[in-house]
C-alpha atoms as a printed R data frame, in Angstrom:
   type eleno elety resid chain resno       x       y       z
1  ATOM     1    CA   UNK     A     1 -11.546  -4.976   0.716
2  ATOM     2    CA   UNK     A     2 -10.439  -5.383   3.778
3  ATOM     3    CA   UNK     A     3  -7.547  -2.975   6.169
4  ATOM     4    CA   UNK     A     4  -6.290  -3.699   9.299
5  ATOM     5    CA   UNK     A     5  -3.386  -1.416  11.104
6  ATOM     6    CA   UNK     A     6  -0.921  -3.723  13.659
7  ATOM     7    CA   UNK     A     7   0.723  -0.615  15.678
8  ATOM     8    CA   UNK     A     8   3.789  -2.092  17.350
9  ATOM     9    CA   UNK     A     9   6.850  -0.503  19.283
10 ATOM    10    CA   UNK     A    10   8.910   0.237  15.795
11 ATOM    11    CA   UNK     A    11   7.069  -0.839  12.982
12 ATOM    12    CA   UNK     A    12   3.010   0.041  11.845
13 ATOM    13    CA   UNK     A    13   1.873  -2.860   9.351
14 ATOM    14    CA   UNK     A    14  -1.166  -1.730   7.071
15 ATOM    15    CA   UNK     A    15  -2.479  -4.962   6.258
16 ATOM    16    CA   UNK     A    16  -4.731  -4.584   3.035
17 ATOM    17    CA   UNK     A    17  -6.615  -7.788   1.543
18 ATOM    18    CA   UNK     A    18  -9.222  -8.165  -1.261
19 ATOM    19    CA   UNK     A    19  -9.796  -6.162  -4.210
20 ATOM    20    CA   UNK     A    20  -8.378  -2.385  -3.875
21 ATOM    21    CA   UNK     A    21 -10.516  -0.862  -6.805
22 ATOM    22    CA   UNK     A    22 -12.758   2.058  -7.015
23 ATOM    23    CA   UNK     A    23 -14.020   3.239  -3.954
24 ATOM    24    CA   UNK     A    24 -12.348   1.140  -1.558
25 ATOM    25    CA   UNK     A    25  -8.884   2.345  -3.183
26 ATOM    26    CA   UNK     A    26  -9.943   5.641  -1.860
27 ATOM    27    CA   UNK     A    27 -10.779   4.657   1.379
28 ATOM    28    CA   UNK     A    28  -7.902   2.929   1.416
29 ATOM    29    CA   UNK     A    29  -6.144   6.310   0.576
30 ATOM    30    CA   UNK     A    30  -7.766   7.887   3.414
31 ATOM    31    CA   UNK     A    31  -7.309   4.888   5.907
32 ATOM    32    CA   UNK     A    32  -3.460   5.356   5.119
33 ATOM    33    CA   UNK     A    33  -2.926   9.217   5.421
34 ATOM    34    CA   UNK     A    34  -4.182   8.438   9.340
35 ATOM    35    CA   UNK     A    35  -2.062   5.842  10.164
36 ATOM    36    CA   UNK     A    36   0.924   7.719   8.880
37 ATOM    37    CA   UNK     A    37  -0.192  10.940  10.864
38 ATOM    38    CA   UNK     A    38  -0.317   8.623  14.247
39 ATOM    39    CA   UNK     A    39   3.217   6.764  12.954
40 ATOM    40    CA   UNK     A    40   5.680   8.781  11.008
41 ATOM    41    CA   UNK     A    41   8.600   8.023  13.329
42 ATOM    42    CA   UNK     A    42   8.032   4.611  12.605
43 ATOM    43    CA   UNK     A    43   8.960   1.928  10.232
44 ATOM    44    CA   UNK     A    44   5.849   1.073   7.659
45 ATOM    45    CA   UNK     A    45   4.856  -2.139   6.135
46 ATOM    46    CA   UNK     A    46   2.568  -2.291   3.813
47 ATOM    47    CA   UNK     A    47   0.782  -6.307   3.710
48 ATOM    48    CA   UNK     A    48  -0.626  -6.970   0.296
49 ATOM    49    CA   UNK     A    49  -0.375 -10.723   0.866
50 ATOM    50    CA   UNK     A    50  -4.307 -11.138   0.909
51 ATOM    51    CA   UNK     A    51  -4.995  -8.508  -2.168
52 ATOM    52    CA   UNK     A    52  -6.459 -10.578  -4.759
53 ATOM    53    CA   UNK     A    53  -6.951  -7.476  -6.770
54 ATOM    54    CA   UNK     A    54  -5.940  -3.861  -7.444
55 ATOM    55    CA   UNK     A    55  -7.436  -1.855 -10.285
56 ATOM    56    CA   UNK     A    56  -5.407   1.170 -11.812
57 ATOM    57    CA   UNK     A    57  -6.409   3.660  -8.791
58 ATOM    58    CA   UNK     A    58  -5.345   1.152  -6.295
59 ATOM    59    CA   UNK     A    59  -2.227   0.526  -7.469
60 ATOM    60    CA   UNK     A    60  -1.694   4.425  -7.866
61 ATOM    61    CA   UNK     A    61  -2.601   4.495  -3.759
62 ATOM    62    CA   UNK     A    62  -0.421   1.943  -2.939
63 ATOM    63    CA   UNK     A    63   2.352   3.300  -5.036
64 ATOM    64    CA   UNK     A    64   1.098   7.085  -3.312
65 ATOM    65    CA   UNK     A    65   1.881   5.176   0.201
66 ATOM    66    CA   UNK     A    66   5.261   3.379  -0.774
67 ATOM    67    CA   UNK     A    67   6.843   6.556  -2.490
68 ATOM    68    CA   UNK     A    68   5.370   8.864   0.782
69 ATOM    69    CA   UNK     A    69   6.487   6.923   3.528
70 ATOM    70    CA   UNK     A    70   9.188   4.244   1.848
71 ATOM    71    CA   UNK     A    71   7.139   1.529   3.528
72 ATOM    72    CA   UNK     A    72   8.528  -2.378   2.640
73 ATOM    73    CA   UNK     A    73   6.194  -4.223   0.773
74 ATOM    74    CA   UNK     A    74   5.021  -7.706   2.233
75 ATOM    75    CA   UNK     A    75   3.855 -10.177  -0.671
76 ATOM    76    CA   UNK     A    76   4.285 -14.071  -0.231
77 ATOM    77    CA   UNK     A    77   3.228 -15.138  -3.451
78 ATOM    78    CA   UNK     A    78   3.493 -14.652  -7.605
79 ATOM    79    CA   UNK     A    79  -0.020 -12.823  -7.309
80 ATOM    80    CA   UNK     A    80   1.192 -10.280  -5.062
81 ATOM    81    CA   UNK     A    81   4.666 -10.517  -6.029
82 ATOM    82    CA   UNK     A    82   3.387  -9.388  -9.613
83 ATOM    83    CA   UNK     A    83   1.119  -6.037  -7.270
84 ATOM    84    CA   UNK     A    84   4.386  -5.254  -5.531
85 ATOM    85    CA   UNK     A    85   6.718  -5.066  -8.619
86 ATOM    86    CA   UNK     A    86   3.763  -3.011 -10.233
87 ATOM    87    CA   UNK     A    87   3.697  -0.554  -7.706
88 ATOM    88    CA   UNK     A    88   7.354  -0.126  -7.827
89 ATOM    89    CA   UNK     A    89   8.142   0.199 -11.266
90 ATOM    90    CA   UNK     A    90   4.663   2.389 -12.036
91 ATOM    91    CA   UNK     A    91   6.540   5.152  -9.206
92 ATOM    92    CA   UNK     A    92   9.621   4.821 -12.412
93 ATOM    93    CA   UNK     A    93   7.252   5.617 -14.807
94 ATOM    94    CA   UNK     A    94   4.987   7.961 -13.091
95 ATOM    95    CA   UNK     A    95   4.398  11.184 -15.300
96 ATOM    96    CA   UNK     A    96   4.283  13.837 -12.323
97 ATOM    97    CA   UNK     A    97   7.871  12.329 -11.741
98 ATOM    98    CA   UNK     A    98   9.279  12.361 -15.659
C-alpha cells in the first residue's frame, strides 16, 4: 500500500493505492489522523483510484475517515466505484451507529 498527501490552498487529497488490509489499514489509520490534525479547515479528498484492495479493517478506516471529516471520495472505475459505495453504505449499517 501506498499514501501520498497533496496539501493545496483549499483542499488536502489523501491519495491511497494498493491493498489497504491488515497492517497497512492501520497505518493508514494513523497516516490519516495527521493529515487531518495539519488540515481540518480544509476540504478532504480521499483518492482510492489506485486501491486494488481493501480487506474488512480497511474499509472500516476509510469509512472512519469519510464519516470524521466528510471527505469526497475519488474512484474512476467499477473496482473502486464498488470500495466507495462500500464504505458508504457500511457507515448505514454500522452497529456503533444503529
Amino acid at each position: 500500500m501506498r499514501v501520498s498527501i497533496n496539501d493545496e490552498a483549499t483542499v488536502a487529497t489523501l491519495k491511497v493505492e494498493g491493498r489497504v488490509v491488515g497492517p497497512w489499514a492501520t497505518e493508514l489509520g494513523r497516516t490519516w489522523h495527521g493529515l487531518w490534525a495539519s488540515a481540518r479547515q480544509k476540504r478532504l479528498q480521499l483518492d482510492i483510484r489506485g486501491v486494488t484492495f481493501a480487506d474488512q479493517k480497511g474499509s472500516r478506516i476509510l469509512q472512519e475517515i469519510v464519516r470524521t471529516t466528510g471527505a469526497e471520495i475519488v474512484a474512476d472505475s467499477p473496482l473502486t466505484q464498488y470500495f466507495a459505495n462500500r464504505v458508504t453504505a457500511d457507515r448505514a449499517l454500522d452497529p456503533e451507529e444503529r
